[in-house]
PABA-821010 format. One record per atom (N, C-alpha, C): x negated, y negated, z; atom name; residue number from 1. Coordinates in pm, whole numbers, plus 32768, in hexadecimal, padded with zeros to 4 digits. Each point is the difference from the previous one (the first is absolute). Layout:
+------+------+------+-------+-----+
|    u |    v |    w | atomo | num |
+------+------+------+-------+-----+
|    X |    Y |    Z |    CA | NUM |
...
+------+------+------+-------+-----+
This chain:
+------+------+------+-------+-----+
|    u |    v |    w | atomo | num |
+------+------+------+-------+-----+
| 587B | 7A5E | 69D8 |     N |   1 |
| 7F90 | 7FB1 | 802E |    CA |   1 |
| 801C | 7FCA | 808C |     C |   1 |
| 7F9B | 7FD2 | 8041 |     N |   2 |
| 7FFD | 7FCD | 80B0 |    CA |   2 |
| 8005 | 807C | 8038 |     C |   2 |
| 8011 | 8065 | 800D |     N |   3 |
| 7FF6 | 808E | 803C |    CA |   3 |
| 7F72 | 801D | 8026 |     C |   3 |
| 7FE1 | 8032 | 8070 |     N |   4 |
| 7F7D | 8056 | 8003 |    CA |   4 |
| 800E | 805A | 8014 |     C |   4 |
| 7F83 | 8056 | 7FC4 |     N |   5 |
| 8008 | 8072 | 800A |    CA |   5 |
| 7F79 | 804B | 804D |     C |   5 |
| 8024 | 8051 | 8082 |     N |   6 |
| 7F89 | 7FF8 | 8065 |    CA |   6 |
| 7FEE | 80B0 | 7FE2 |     C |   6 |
| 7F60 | 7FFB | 800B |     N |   7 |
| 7FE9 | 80AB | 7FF6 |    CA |   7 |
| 7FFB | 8021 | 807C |     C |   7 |
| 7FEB | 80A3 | 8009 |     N |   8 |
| 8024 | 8013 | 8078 |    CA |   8 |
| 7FB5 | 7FEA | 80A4 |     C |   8 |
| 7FA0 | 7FDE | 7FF5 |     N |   9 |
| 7F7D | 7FB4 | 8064 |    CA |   9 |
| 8034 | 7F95 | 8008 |     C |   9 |
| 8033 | 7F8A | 7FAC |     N |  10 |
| 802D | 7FA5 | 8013 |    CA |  10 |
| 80C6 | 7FFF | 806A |     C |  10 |
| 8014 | 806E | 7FC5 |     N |  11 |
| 8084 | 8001 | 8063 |    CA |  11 |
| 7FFC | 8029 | 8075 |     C |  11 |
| 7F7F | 8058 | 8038 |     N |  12 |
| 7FC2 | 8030 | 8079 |    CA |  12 |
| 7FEC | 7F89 | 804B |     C |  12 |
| 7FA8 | 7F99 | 7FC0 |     N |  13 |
| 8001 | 7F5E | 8040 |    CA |  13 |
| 805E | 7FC3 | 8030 |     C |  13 |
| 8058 | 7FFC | 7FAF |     N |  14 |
| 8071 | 7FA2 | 8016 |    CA |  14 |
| 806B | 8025 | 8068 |     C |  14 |
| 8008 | 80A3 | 7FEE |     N |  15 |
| 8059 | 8036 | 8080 |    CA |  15 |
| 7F9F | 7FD8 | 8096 |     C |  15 |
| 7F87 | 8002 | 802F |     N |  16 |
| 7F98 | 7FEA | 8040 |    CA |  16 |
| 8029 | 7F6C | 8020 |     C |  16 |
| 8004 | 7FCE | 7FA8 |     N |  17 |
| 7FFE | 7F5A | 801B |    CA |  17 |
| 8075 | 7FEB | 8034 |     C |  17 |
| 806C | 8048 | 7FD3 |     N |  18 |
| 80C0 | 7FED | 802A |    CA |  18 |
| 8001 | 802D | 8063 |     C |  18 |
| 7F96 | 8067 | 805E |     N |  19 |
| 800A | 8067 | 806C |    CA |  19 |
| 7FFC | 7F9F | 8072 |     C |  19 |
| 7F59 | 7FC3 | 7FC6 |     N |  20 |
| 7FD0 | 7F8D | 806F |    CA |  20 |
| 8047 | 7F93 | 8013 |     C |  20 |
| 8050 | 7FE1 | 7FB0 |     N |  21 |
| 804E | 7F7B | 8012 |    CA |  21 |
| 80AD | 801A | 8015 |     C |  21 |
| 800A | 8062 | 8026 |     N |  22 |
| 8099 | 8030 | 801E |    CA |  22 |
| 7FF9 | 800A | 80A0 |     C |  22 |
| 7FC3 | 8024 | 805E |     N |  23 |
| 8010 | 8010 | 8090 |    CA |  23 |
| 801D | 7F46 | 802C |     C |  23 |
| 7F6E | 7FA0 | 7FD0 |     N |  24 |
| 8039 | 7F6C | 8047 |    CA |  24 |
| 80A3 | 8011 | 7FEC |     C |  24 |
| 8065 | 8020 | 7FB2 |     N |  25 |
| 8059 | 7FB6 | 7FD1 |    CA |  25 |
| 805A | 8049 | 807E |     C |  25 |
| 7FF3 | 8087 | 802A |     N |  26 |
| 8034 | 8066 | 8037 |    CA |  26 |
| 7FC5 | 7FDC | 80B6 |     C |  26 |
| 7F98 | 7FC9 | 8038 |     N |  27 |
| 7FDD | 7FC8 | 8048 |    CA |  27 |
| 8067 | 7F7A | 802A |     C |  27 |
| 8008 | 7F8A | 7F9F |     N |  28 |
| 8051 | 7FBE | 8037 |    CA |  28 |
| 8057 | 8001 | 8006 |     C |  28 |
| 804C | 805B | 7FC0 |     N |  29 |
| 8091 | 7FF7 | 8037 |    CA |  29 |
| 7FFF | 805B | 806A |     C |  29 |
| 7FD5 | 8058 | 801A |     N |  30 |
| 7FE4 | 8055 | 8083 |    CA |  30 |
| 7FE1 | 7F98 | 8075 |     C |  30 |
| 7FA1 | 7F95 | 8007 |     N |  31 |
| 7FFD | 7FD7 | 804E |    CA |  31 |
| 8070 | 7F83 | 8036 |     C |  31 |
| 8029 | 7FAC | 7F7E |     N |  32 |
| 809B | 7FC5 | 801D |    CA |  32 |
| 8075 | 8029 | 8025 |     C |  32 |
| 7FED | 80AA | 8020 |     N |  33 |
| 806C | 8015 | 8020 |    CA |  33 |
| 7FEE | 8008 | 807A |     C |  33 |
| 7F74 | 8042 | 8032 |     N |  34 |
| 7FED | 7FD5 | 80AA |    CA |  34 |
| 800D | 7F88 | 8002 |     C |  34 |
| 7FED | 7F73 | 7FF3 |     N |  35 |
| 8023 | 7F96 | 8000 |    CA |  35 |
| 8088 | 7FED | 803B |     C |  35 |
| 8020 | 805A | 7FB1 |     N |  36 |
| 80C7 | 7FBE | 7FEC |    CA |  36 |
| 8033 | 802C | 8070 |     C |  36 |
| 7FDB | 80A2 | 8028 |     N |  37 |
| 8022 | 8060 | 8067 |    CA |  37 |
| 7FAD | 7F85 | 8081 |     C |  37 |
| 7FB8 | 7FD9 | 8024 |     N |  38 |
| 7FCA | 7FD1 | 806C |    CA |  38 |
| 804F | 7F4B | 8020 |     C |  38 |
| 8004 | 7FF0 | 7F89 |     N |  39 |
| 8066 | 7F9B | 7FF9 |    CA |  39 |
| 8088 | 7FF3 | 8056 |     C |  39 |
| 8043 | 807C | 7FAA |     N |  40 |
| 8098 | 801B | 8048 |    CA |  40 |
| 7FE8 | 803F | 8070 |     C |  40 |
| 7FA6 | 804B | 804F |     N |  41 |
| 7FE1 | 8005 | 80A6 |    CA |  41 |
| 802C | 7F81 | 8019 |     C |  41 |
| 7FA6 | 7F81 | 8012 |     N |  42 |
| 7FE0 | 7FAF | 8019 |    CA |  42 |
| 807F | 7F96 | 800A |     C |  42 |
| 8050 | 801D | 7F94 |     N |  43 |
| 8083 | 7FB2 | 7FF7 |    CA |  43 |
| 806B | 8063 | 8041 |     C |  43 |
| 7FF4 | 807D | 8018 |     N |  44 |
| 8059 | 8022 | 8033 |    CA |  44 |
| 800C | 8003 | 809E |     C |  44 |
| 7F46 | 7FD7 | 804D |     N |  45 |
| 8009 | 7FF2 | 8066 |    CA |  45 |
| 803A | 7F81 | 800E |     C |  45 |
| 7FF9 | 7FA4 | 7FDD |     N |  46 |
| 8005 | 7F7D | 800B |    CA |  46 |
| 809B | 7FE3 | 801D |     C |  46 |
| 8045 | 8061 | 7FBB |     N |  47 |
| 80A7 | 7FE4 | 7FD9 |    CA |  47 |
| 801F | 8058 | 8093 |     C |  47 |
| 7FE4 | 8061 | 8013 |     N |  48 |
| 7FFC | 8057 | 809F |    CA |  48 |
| 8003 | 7F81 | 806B |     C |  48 |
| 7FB0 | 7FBE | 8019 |     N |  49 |
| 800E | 7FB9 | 8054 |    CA |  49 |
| 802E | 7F89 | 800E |     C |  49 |
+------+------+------+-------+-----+
C-alpha cells in the first residue's frame, strides 16, 4: 500500500512534467558558474595590481 500505480499516458505526463522542470535546475548552475568565473577575473585583476 502507498504505491502508485500510473498507466501508460499517465507516465508520458510525468516524464513531460520532469522534462520541463529539469533545464531551470541545469540553467542555474550554468549560470553560477559564470558568476564564479567573472568573479575570479575580477579578483585576480585586483591581486595583479
Amino acid at each position: 500500500m502507498g504505491k502508485y500505480q500510473l498507466d501508460a499516458k499517465s507516465k508520458v505526463a510525468v516524464r513531460k512534467y520532469q522534462e520541463k522542470q529539469t533545464p531551470a535546475k541545469v540553467d542555474k548552475k550554468q549560470q553560477l558558474e559564470k558568476l564564479r568565473a567573472e568573479y575570479l577575473k575580477k579578483k585576480e585583476k585586483q591581486t595583479d595590481n
